[in-house]
C-alpha positions as CSV (number, residue, x, y, z in Angstrom):
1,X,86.3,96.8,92.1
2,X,83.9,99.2,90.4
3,X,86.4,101.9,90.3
4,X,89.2,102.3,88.1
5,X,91.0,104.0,90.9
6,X,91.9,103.0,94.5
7,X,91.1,106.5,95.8
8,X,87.4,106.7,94.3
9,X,87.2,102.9,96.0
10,X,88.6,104.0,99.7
11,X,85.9,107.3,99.3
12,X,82.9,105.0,97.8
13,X,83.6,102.1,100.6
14,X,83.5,104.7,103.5
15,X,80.2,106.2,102.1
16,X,79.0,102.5,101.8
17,X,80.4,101.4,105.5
18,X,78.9,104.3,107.3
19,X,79.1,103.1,110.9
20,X,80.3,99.7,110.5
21,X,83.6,98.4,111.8
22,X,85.8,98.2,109.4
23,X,89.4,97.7,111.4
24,X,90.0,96.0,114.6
25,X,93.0,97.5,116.0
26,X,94.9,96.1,119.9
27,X,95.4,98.9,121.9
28,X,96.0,98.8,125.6
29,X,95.2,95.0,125.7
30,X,92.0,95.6,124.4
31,X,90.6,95.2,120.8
32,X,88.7,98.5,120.0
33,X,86.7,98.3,116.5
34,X,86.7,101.6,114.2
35,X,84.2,102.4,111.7
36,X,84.4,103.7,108.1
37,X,83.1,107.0,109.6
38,X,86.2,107.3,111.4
39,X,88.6,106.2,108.4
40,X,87.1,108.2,106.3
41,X,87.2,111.6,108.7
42,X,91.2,110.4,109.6
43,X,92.3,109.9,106.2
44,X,90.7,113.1,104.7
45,X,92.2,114.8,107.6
46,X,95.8,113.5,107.2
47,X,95.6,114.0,103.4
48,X,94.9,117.3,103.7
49,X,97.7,118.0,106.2
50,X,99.7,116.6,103.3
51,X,98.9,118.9,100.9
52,X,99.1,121.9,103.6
53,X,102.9,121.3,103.8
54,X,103.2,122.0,99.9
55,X,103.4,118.3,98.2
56,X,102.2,118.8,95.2
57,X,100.4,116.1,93.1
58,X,102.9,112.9,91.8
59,X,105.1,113.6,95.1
60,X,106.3,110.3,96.6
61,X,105.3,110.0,100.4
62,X,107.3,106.9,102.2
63,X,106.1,105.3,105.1
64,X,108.6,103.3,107.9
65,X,106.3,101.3,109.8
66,X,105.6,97.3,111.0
67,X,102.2,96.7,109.9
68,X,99.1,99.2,112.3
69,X,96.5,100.9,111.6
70,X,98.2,104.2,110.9
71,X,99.7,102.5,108.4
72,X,96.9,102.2,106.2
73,X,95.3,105.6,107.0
74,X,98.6,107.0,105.8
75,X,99.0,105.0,102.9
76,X,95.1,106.0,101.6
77,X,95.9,109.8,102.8
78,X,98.8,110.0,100.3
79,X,96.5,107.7,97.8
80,X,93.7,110.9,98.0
81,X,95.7,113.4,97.6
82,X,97.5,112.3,94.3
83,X,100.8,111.2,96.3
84,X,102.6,107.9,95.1
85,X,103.6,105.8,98.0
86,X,106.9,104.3,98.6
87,X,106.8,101.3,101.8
88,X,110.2,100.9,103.3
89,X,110.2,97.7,105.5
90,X,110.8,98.8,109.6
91,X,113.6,95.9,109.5
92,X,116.0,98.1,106.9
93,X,119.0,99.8,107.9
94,X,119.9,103.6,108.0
95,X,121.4,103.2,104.9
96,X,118.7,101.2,103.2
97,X,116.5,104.2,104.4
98,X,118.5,106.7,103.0
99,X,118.6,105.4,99.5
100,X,115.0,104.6,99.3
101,X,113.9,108.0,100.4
102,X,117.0,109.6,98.6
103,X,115.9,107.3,95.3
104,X,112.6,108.3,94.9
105,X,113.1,111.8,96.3
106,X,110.9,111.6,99.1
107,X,109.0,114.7,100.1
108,X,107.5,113.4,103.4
109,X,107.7,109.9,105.2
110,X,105.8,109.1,107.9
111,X,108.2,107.0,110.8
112,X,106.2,105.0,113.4
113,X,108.3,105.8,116.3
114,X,111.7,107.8,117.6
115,X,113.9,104.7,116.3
116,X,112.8,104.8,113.1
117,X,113.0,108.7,113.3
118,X,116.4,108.0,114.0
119,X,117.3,106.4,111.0
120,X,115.6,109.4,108.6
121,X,117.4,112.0,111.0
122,X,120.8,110.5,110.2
123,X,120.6,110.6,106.8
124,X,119.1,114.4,107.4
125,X,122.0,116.2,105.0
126,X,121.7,113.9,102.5
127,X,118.0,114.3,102.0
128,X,117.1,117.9,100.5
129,X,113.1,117.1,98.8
130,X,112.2,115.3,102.1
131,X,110.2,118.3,103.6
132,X,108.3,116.6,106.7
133,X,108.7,113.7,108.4
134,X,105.4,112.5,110.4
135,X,105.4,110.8,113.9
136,X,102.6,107.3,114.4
137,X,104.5,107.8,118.5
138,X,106.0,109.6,120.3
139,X,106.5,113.5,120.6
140,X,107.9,115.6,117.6
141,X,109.6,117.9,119.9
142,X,113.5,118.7,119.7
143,X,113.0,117.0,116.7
144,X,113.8,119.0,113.5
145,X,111.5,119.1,111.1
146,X,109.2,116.6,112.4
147,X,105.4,116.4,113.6
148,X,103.1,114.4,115.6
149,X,99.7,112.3,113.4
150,X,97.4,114.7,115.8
151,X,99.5,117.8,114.7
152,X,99.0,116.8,110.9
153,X,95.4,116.1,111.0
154,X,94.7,119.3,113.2
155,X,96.8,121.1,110.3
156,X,94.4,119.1,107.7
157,X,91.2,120.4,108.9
158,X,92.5,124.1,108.9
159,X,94.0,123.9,105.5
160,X,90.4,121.9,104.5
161,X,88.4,124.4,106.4
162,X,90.7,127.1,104.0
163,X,90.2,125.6,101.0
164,X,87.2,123.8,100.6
165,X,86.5,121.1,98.2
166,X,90.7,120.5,97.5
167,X,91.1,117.6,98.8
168,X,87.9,116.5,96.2
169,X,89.5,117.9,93.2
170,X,92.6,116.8,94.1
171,X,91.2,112.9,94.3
172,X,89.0,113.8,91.1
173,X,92.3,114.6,89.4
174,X,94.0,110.9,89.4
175,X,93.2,108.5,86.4
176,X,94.0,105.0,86.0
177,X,97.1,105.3,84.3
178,X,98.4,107.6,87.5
179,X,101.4,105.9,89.4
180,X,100.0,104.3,92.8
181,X,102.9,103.3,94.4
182,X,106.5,102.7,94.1
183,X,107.9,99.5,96.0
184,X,111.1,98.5,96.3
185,X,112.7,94.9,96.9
186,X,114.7,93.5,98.9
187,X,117.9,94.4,97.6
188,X,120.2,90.7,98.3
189,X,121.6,91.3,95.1
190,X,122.3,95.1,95.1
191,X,120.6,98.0,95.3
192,X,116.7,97.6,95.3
193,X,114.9,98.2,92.0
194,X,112.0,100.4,92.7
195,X,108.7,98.9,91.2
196,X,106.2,101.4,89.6
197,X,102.5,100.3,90.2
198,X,99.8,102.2,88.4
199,X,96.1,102.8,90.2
200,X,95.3,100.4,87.1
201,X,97.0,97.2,88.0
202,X,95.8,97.3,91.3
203,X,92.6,97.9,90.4
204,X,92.9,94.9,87.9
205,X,94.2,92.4,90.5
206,X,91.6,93.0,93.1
207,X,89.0,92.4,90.9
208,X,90.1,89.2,89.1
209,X,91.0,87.6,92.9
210,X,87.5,88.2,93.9
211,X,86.3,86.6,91.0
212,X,87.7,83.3,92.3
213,X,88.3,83.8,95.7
214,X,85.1,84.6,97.7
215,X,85.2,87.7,100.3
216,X,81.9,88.6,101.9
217,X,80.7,91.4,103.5
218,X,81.9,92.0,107.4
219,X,84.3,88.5,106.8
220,X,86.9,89.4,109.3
221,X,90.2,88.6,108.3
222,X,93.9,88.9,110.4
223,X,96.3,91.0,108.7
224,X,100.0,90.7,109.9
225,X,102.0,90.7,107.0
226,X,104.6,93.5,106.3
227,X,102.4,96.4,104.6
228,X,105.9,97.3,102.7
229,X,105.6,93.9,101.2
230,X,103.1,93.5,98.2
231,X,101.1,90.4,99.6
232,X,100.8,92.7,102.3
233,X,99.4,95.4,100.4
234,X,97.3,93.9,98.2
235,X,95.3,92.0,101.1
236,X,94.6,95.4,102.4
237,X,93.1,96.5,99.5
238,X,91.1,93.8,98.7
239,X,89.5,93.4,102.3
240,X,89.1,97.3,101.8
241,X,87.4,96.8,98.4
242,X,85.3,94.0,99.6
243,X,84.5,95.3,103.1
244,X,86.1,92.6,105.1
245,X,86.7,93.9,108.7
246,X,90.9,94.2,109.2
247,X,91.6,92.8,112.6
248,X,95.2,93.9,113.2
249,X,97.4,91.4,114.9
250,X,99.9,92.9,117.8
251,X,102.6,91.3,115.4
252,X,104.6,88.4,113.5
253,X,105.5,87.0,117.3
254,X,102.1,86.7,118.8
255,X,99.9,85.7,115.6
256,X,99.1,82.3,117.3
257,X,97.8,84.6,120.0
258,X,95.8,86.8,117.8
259,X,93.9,84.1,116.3
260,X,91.7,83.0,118.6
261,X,91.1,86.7,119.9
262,X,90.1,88.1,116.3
263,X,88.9,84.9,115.1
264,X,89.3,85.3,111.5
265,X,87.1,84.3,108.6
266,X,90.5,83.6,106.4
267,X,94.0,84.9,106.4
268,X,96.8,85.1,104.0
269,X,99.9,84.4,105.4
270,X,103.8,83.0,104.4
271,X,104.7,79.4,104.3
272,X,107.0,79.7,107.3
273,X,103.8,80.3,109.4
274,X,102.5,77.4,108.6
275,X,105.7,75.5,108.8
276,X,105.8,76.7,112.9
277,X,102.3,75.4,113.6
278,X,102.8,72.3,111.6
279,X,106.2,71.7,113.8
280,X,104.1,73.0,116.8
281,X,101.4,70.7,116.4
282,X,103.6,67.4,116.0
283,X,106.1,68.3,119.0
284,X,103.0,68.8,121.4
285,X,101.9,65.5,120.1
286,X,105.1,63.5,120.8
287,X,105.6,65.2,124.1
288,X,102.1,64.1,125.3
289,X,102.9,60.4,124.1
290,X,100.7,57.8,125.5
291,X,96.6,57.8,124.5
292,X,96.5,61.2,123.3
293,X,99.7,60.4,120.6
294,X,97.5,57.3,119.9
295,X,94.4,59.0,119.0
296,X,95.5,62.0,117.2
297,X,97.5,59.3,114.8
298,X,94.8,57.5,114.5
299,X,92.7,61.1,113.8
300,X,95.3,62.4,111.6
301,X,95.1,58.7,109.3
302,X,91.5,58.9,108.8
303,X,91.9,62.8,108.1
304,X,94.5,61.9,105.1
305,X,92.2,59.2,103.8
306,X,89.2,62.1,103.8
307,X,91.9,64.8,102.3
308,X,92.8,61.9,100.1
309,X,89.1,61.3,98.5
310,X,88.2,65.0,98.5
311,X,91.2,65.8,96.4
312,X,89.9,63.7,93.7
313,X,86.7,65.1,94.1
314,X,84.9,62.3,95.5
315,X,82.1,62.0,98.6
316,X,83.0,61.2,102.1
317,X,79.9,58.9,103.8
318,X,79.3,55.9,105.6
319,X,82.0,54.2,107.6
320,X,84.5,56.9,107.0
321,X,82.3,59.4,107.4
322,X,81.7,58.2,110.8
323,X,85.3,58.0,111.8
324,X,86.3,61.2,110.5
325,X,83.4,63.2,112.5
326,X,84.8,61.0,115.9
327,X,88.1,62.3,114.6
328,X,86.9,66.0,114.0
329,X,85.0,65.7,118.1
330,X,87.9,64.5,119.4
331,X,91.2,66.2,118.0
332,X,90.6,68.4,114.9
333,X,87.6,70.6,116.1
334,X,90.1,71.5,119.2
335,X,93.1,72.4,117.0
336,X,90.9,74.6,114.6
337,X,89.3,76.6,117.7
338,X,93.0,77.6,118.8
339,X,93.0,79.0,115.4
340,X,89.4,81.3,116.2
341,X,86.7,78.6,115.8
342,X,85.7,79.8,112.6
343,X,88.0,79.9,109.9
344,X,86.9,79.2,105.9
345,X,90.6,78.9,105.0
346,X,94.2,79.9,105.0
347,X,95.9,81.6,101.9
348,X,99.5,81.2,101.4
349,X,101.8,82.9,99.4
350,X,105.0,84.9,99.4
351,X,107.5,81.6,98.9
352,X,107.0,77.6,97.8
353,X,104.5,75.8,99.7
354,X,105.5,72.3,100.9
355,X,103.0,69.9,100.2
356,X,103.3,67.8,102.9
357,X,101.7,71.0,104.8
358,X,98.9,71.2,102.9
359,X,97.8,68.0,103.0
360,X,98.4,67.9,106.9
361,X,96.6,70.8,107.3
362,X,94.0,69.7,105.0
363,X,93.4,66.2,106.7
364,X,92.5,68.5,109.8
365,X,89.7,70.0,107.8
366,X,91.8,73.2,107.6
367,X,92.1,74.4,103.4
368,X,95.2,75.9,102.6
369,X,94.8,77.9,99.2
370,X,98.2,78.5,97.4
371,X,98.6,81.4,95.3
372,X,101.5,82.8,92.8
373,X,102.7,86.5,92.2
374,X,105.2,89.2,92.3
375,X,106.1,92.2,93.1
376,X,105.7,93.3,89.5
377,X,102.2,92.0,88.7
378,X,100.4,93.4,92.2
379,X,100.0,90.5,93.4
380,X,98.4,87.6,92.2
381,X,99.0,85.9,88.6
382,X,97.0,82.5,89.8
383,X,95.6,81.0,93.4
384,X,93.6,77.8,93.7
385,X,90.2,77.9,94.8
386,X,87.7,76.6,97.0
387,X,86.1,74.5,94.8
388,X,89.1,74.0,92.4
389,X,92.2,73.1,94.1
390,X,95.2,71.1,93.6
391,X,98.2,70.6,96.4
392,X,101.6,71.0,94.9
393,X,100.6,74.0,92.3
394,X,99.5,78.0,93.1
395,X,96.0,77.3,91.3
396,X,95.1,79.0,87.3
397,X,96.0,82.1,86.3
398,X,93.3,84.8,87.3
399,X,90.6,85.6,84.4
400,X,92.3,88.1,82.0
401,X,95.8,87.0,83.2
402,X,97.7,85.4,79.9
403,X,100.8,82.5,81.6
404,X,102.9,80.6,79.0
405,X,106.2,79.0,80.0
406,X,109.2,80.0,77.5
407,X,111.7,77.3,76.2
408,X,113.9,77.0,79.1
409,X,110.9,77.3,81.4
410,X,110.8,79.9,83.0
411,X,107.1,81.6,83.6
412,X,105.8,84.9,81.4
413,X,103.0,87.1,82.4
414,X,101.0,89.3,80.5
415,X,98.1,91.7,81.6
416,X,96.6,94.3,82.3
417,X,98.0,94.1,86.2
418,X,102.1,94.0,85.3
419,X,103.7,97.0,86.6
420,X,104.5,100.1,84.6
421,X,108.9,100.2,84.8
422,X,111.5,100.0,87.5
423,X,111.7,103.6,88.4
424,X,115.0,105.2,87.2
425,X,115.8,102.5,85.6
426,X,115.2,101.5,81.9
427,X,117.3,99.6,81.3
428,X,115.8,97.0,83.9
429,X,112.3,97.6,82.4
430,X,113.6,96.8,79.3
431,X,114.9,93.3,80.6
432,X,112.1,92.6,82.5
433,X,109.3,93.0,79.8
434,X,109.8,91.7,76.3
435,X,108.5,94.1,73.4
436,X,105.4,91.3,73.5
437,X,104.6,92.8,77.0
438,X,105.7,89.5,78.8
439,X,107.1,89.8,82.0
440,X,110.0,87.5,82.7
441,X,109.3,86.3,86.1
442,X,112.4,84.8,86.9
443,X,110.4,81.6,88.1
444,X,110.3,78.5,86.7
445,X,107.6,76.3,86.4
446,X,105.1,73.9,84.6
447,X,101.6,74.0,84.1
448,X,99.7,70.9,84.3
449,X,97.5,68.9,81.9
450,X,94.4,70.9,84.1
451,X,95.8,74.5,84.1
452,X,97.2,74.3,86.7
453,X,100.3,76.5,87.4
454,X,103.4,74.8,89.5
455,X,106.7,76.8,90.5
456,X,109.8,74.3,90.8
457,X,112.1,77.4,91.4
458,X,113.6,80.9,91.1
459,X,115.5,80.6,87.2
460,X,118.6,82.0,89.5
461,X,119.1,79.6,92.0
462,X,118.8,76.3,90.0
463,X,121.6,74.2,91.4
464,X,123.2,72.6,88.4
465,X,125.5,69.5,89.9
466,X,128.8,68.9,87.9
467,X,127.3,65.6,87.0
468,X,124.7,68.0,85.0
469,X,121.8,67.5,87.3
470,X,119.6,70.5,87.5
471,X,118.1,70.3,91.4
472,X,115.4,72.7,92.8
473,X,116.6,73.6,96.1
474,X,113.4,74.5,97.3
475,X,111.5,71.3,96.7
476,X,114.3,69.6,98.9
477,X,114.4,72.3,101.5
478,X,110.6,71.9,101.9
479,X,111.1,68.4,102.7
480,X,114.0,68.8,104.9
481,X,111.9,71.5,106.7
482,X,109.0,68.8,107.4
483,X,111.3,67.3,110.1
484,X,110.4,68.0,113.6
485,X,113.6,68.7,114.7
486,X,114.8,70.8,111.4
487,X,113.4,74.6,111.6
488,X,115.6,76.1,108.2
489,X,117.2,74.2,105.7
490,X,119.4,75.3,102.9
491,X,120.5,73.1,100.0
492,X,124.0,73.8,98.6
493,X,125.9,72.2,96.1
494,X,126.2,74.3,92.2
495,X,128.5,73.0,90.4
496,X,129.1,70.3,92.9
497,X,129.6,66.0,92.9
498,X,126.4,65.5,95.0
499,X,124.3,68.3,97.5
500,X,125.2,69.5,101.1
501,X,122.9,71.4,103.3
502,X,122.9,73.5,106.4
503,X,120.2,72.6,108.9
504,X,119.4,74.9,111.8
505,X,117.9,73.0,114.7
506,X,114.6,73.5,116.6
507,X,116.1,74.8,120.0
508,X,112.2,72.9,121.9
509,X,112.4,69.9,119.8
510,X,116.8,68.8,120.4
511,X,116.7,70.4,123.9
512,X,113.3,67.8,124.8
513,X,115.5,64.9,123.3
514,X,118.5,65.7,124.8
515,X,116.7,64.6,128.3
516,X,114.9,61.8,126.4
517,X,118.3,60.4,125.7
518,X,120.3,60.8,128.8
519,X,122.3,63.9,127.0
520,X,123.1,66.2,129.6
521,X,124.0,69.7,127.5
522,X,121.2,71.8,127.2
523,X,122.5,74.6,124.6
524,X,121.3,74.0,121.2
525,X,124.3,75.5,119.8
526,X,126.4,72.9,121.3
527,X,124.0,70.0,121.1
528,X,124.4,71.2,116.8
529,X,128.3,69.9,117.3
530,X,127.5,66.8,119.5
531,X,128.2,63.6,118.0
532,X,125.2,61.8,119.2
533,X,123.0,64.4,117.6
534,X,124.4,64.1,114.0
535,X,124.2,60.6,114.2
536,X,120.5,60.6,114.8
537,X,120.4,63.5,112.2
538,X,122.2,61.7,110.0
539,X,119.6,59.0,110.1
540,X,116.6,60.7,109.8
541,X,118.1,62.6,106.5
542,X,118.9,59.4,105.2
543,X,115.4,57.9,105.2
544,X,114.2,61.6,103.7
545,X,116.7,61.0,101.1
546,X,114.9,57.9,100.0
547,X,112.3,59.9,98.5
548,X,114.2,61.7,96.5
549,X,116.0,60.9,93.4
550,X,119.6,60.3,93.6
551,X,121.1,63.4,92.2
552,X,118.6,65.3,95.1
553,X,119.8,63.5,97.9
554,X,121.2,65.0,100.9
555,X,125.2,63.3,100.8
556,X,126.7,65.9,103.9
557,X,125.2,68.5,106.2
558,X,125.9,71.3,108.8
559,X,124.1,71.2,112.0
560,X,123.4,75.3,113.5
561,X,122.3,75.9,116.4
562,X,121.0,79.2,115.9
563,X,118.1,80.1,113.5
564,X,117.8,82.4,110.4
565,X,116.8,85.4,111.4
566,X,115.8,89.1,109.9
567,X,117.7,90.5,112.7
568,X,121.0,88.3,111.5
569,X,120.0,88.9,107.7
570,X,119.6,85.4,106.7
571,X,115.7,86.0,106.1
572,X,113.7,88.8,104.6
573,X,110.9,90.8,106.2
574,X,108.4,87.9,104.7
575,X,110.1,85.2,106.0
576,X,112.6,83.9,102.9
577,X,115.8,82.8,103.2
578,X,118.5,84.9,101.3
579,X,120.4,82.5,99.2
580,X,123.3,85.1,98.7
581,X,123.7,85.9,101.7
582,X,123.9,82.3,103.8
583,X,126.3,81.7,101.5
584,X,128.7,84.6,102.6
585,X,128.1,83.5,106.0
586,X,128.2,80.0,105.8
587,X,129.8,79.2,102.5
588,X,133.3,78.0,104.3
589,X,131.6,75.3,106.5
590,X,129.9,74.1,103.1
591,X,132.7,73.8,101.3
592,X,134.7,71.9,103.7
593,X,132.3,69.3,103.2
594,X,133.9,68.4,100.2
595,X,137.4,68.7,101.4
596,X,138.1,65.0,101.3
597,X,136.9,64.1,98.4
């Protein structure tokens, strides 16, 4: 970025884009392209509605959306006219709602449809700053206190029309130091802690990722992440700042869909994407069987053996060479044009990456670029690179980012891009960042003899054994999760003899070898409970286990038949599993595990 602010960005980027697309947006079936122009005259229109119903500068505007267009208009409206932001994810309850908009006093929220007006008009009474709340769908009327996008913007160009050049001075008026956004977490733990981001760390961030992560011009990119969620967030801006076109995908469901219709230039995505089309790749394989199973083994060894000698930096040529471009003709280049025919790479992000995945992916001739950040440091601390990548780690920390690992490893950050406090709530801040300015990220990790930063785990859910054994539960889970027949995995055992785990079964792959194997039940939930399935389970942990070290292995598991889900509130909106919470759910079945020892 050139600007020390994301509003003189958003205004310079429009003037820049003129008539150039700049978002892709479904609608009706169809993909329809809109142009800077048309931000830009949306935007000012909606920010100027804003300030027609009284917010004054430093008021916090929510938005309860899924990830559209709208979104982003309204998030840039409220970003012109000196408004500070607060995202609340479409996936949260009433009450989550209310104490969001109730926490950071809310004086307008914009609600993308009548259910999620629903859930601000319940918690009406308990609400007195909120002062409008803005309908993406569906008709304001009967609805107290509400309005429609086209009523907002019609009352933006009267109030802009009655008070020329306000919406300019307004924008003028922000500085660096001015708070951007406030963004709240998940809450597993208790109430969400609200995260104050400045105009200056965002600013920061943007324009240390593009020093190492190359974004040109018109590179069209598929954005599907939750915008309430700072990955999210950040992409936007930094496809906004580097004039990437946006193609919006329909949502989290149809994404394999989306691809080749938008066909992307890159995309930044969750592990648990990548997980699915690894699984998805590898069951369509088995089912073919026969010549095609042959070849795309034999495809996917030379593919490892290229992967192999790239990662080590050295040239692919004769012999090889030759096999890998039969390889590429006759499986890979098919599997990379389902994914839009033209992709530079993937970006992942949000949660560990296993590296099994990336190398997979990788030996297809697809690049998987990890990255690391938080919430509080908006949102990248390191990411590999193109031309400097290692499988296993999230890259080095970006240029002006300072990383240092404290005695009992866990990761600090300091910089210019950690956030400002935890809104209403010092003493928080207080524990978060030392008097040094380090942020205590909660992470723990290593960094290698190269720079290179790897995450072993969260500092809170290290599983100590009661042999003394400190296990990452991720690193196991990742491998557990590399199974074709394994969708979620969750690794148990604190303070335990040895580990358990809960494995959820993938309903496709145990339903297709239920008929392979002359079991007549067809309901995964049953098949989980059938004794013919744990035993062939129970064999396929057992040779995973011999890659681990003993203390890591597997001893006892759960079979589910029924997947994590938002909607059951195992996962969160990006796709994580909540520790806390399968263990309220589940914790009985885990602990009878050890019943008879």
């Amino acid at each position: 970025m050139r600007e020390t602010t994301i509003g003189r960005m958003f205004l310079n980027r429009v003037a820049e884009g003129g008539d150039d697309t700049r978002y892709i947006v479904p609608r009706d079936g169809k993909w329809e392209p809109m142009s800077y122009r048309e931000v830009g005259a949306a935007v000012r229109e909606m920010a100027s509605g804003l300030m027609s119903l009284g917010l004054a500068r430093g008021d916090k505007v929510a938005i309860l959306s899924s990830t559209r267009v709208e979104w982003t208009l309204s998030d840039f409206a409220a970003i012109l006219g000196g408004f500070v932001t607060v995202p609340i994810y479409p996936s949260n309850l009433p009450d989550q709602v209310e104490y969001i908009l109730a926490h950071s006093g809310a004086r307008a929220v914009f609600v993308e449809d009548e259910s999620q007006w629903n859930k601000v008009a319940g918690a009406g009474k308990n609400l007195p700053d909120l002062a409008a709340t803005i309908l993406f769908t569906g008709s304001p009327e009967g609805k107290e206190g509400a309005i429609g996008l086209a009523g907002l913007r019609e009352k933006g160009a009267a109030y802009a029309a009655a008070h020329p050049g306000a919406l300019e001075a307004r924008t003028e008026e922000i500085r660096p130091e001015d708070d951007l956004t406030i963004i709240y977490t998940s809450g597993t733990t208790g109430p969400p802690k609200g995260t104050v981001i400045r105009h200056s760390n965002v600013a920061f961030d943007v324009t240390s990722t593009l020093k190492v992560v190359d974004v040109p011009r018109g590179s069209v990119m598929l954005q599907f992440l939750p915008l309430a969620h700072v990955l999210g967030r950040f992409e936007h801006f930094l496809s906004f700042d580097a004039m990437a076109v946006t193609g919006f995908a329909r949502g989290l469901q149809t994404v394999a869909e989306d691809l080749p219709a938008v066909r992307p230039h890159m995309m930044i995505s969750v592990p648990r994407l990548y997980e699915k089309f690894y699984a998805a790749v590898l069951g369509k394989v088995h089912q073919e069987g026969g010549l095609k199973k042959t070849i795309f083994l034999w495809a996917l060894s030379v593919g490892r053996e290229v992967s192999a000698r790239r990662q080590r930096g050295d040239k692919v040529g004769g012999w090889l060479g030759f096999k890998f471009s039969l390889a590429d003709r006759l499986v890979f280049g098919k599997i990379r044009e389902r994914l839009g025919g033209r992709l530079r790479f993937f970006v992942s992000g949000g949660a560990p990456l296993a590296r099994e995945i990336a190398e997979f992916f990788h030996a297809m001739g697809i690049l998987i670029l990890e990255g690391y950040g938080l919430t509080e440091t908006p949102s990248v601390v390191s990411a590999n690179q193109v031309e400097s990548f290692k499988f296993g780690t999230v890259g080095k920390p970006l240029p002006g980012t300072e990383v240092r690992i404290a005695a009992d490893g866990e990761i600090l950050i300091r910089g210019p891009h950690v956030f400002k406090e935890y809104f209403r709530d010092p003493a928080a801040t207080r524990e978060a960042i030392d008097l040094e300015g380090w942020f205590h990220s909660g992470d723990i990790g290593e960094i290698d003899a190269d720079g290179f930063l790897r995450i072993t785990d969260r500092k809170k859910d290290i599983i100590v054994t009661s042999g003394g054994k400190n296990v990452a539960p991720q690193n196991v889970e990742n491998l557990l999760k590399t199974d074709k027949f394994v969708s979620q995995s969750f690794v148990y055992g604190d303070r335990k003899k040895y580990l358990t785990a809960l494995l959820t079964l993938s309903p496709e792959e145990i339903v297709k070898w239920a008929g392979e194997n002359g079991v007549a039940e067809r309901d995964p939930v049953a098949l989980a409970k059938d004794p013919r399935v744990v035993s062939m389970m129970s064999a396929r942990v057992a040779e995973m286990n011999r890659s681990l070290a003993s203390f890591e292995q597997i001893k006892k598991f759960v079979l589910l038949g029924t997947d994590f889900s938002q909607e059951t509130g195992e996962l969160t909106p990006t796709l994580k599993v909540k520790r806390k919470v399968v263990i309220q759910k589940y914790g009985m079945l885990l602990d009878a595990l050890y019943e008879k020892d």
